[in-house]
N, C-alpha and C positions, 0 to 999 in steps of 0.2 A: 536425581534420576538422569542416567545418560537417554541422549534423544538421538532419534534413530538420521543418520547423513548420507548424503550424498557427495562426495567429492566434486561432482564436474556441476555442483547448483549452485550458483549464486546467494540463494537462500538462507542455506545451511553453509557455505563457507565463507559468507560476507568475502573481504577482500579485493580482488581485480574482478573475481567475477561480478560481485554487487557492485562496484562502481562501474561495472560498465550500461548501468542503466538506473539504478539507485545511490542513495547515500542514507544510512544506518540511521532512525533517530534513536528509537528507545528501544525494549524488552516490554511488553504487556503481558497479563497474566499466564496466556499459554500460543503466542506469537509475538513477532517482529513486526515493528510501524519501521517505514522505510518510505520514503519523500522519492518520489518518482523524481529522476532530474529533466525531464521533458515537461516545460511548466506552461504549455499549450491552453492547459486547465490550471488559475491556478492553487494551488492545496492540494492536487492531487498527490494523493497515497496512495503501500501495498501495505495491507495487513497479511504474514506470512507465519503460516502453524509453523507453529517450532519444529515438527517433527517433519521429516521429509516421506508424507503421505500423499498420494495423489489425488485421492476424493474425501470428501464429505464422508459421505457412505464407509470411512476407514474410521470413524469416527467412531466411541461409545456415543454416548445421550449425553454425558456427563461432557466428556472431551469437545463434542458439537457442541452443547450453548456455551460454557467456558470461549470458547473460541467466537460465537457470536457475538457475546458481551466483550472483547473485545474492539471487533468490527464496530460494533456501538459505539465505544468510547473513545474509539478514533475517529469514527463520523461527528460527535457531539464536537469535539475537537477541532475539527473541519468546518464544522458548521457557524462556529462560535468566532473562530478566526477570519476565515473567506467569507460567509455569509452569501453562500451560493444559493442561487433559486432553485435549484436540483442536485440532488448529489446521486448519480449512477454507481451502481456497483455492479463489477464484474469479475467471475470467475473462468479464467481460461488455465490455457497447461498444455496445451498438447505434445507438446514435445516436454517442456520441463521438468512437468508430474509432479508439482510440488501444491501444496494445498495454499492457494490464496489469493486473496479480493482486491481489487483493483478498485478506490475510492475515488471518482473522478467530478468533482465539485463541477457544474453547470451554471453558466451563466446568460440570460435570453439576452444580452448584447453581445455574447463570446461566441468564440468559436464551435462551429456544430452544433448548435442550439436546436431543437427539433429533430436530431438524430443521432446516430450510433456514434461514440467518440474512436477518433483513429486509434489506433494500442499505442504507434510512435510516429506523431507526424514529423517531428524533426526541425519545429521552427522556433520553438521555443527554452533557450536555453540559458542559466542565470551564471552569476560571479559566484566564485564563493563564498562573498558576504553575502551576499542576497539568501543564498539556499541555508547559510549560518543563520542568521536573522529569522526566516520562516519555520527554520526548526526549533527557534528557541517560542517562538511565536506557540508555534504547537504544543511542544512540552508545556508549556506553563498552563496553556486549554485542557491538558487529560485529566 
């Protein structure tokens, strides 16, 4: 099935544009798990729909839970790995219009504990063995 692109998303054209804010782990059944490189939080992921849709609501019933169970199995993954006290999920886009969830594992001695997580605070940023290492960490959790 060809899936419907965007050229200027990072999303849908991995490459410079996704490393300018991600690095690619895997394929999930109907999305991309992608390691936020801001490890502020850390585990945080994107779960991103394969197809370059901008809401939910672009969804069939079928296409929505597929894509939930996803988000699931990348949170279980998350959870298994980091062992966060909370894991926030968030849905933003406004300018991007690409369908997907921001998985940002919580810790009550971490940063922003009790409120909203920044999208990119900018302080936290790894080698790339560190970010090698946390993805294998992940993959082997899904």
């Amino acid at each position: 099935m060809e899936h419907k692109k965007d050229e200027n998303c990072g999303y849908c054209m991995r490459g410079e544009l996704l490393e300018k804010f991600g690095i690619y782990i895997c394929d999930l059944d109907v999305s991309t798990l992608i390691l936020f490189k801001e490890q502020s939080h850390p585990g945080r992921c994107i779960v991103a729909y394969k197809d370059h849709v901008s809401e939910i609501v672009d969804l069939t019933d079928e296409e929505r839970n597929r894509f939930f169970a996803d988000v699931n199995r990348a949170a279980k993954a998350i959870h298994k790995v980091f062992a966060p006290d909370k894991l926030n999920y968030g849905a933003y886009g406004d300018t991007g219009c690409h369908l997907h969830f921001h998985l940002c594992p919580k810790y009550k001695d971490g940063e922003e504990w009790g409120g909203v997580f920044a999208m990119n605070p900018g302080k936290a940023y790894l080698t790339e063995e560190q970010y090698a290492e946390m993805i294998e960490k992940i993959k082997g959790a899904l």
